[in-house]
C-alpha positions as CSV (number, residue, x, y, z in Angstrom):
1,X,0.0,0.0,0.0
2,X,1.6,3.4,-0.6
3,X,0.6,6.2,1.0
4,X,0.1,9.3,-0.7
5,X,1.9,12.7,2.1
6,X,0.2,15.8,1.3
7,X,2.8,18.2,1.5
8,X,1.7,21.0,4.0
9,X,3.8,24.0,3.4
10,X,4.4,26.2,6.9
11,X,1.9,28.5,7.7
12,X,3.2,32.4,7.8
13,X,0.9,34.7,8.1
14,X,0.4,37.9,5.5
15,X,2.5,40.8,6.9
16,X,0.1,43.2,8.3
17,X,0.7,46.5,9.4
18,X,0.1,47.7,13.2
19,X,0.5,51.5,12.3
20,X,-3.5,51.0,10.8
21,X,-4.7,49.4,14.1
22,X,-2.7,52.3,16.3
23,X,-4.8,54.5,14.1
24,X,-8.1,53.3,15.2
25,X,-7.0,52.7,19.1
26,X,-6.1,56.3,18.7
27,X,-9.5,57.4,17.4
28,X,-11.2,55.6,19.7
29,X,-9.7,56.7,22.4
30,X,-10.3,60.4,21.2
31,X,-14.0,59.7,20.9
32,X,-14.4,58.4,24.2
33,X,-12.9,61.7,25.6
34,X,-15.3,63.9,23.7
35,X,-18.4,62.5,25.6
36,X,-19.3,64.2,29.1
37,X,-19.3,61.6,31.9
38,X,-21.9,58.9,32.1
39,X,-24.7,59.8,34.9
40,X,-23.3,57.0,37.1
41,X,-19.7,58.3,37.0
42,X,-20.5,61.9,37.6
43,X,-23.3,60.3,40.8
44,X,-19.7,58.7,41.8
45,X,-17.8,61.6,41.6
46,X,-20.3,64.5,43.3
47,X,-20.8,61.9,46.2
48,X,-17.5,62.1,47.3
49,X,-17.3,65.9,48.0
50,X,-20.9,66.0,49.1
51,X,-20.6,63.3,51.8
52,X,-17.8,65.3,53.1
53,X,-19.2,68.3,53.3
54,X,-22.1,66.7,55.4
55,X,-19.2,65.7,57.3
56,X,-17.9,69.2,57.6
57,X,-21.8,70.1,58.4
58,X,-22.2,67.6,61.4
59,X,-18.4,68.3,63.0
60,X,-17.1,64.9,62.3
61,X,-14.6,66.1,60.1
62,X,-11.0,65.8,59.6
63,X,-8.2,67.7,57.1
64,X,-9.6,64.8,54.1
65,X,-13.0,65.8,53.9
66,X,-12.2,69.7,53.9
67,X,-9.2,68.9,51.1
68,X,-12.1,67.1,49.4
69,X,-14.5,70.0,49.0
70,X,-11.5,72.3,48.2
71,X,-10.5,70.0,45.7
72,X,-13.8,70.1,43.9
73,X,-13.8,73.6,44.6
74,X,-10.5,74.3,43.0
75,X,-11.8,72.2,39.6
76,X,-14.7,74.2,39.6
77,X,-13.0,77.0,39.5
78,X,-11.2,75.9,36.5
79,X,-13.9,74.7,34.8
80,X,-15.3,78.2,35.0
81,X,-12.4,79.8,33.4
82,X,-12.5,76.7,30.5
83,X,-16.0,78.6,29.7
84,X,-18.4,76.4,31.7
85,X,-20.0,78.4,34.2
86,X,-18.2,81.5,33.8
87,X,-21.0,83.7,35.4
88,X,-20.4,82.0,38.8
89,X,-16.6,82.2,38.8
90,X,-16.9,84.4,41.9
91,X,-18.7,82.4,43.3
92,X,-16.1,79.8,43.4
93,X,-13.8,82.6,44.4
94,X,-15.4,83.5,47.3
95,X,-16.5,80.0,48.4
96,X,-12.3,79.3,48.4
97,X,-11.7,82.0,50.5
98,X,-14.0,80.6,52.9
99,X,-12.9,77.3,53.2
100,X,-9.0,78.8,53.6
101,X,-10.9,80.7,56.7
102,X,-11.6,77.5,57.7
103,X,-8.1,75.7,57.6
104,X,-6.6,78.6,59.5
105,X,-9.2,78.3,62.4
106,X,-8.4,74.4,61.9
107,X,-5.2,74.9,62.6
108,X,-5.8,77.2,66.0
109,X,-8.6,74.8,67.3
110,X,-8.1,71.5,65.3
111,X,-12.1,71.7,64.4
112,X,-12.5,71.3,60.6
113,X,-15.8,73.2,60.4
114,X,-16.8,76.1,57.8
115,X,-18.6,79.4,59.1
116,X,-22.0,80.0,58.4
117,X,-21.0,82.6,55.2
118,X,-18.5,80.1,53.8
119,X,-21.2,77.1,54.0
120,X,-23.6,78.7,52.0
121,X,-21.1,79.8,49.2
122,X,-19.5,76.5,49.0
123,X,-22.8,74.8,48.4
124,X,-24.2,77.0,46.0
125,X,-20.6,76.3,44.0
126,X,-20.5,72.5,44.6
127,X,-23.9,72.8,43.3
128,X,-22.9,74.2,40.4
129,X,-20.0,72.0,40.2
130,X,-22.6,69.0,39.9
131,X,-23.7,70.8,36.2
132,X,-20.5,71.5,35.2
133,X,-19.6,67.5,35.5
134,X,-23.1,67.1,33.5
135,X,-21.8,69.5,30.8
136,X,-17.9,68.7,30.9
137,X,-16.4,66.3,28.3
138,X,-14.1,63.8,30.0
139,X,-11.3,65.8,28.2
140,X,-12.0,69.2,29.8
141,X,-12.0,67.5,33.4
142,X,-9.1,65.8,32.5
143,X,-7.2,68.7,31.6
144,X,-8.9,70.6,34.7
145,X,-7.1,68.3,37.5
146,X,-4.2,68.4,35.4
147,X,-4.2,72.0,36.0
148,X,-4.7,72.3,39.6
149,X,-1.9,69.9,39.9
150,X,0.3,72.6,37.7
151,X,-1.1,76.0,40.0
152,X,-0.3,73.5,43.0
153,X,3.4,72.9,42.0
154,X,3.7,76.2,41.2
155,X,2.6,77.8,44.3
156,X,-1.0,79.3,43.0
157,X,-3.2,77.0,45.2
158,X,-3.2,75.8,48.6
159,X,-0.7,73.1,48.9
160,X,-2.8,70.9,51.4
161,X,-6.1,71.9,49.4
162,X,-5.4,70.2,46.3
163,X,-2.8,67.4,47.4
């Protein structure tokens, strides 16, 4: 009996360039920084500066929850110079200077609590802050905490605010 071998030449696959597929990671990538936060994301995000203001509000507070809402108050503030919100750039303004009142009394009395003033400011500006996140593209906000970090670095901000 003779047996018949099929030959079976080595399989090597056609050359195919990775530039093309770099491309379209690429363009992906852009589009997904275009959109504005999902609502989910931007629920995630507001919670974390509102639950410490409540903190802040009820006097179980530390030096994290007030760097929190200065934090959110410091992007805000950016965000209004970006173009989004710009009428209520004073607002963030003031609302800043209130919560710097309250690191210096923090650091006579070691309470972390705003005054009465600087409570109402800072939640008409986080409240604003909560649209700005609706309206922001993932981009913007991206570009906004890079920012603070920059003013931080370069002395513009409160060191401890925005750490």
């Amino acid at each position: 009996m003779f047996w018949i071998q099929k030959w079976n030449p080595a399989f090597r696959p056609l050359p195919v360039s990775t530039v093309f597929e770099m491309c379209i990671a690429r363009a992906a990538f852009d589009a997904l920084g275009s959109r504005p936060l999902e609502d989910e994301n931007a629920g995630d995000l507001s919670t974390a500066y509102w639950l410490s203001l409540e903190n802040m509000v009820r006097g179980a507070s530390t030096e994290e929850d007030w760097s929190m809402v200065t934090f959110a108050l410091n992007i805000g503030l950016i965000l209004c110079e970006f173009g989004i919100g710009t009428e209520y750039e004073q607002h963030f303004i003031t609302a800043l200077d209130g919560a710097f009142r309250c690191k210096l009394r923090a650091d006579r009395t070691a309470a972390w609590r705003f005054d009465g003033e600087a409570l109402g400011l800072i939640r008409l500006a986080l409240e604003v802050h909560d649209e700005q996140i609706k309206l922001a593209t993932k981009d913007e906000l991206r570009t906004a905490l890079l920012e603070v970090r920059r003013r931080v670095e370069e002395g513009n901000v409160y060191h401890a605010a925005a750490a």
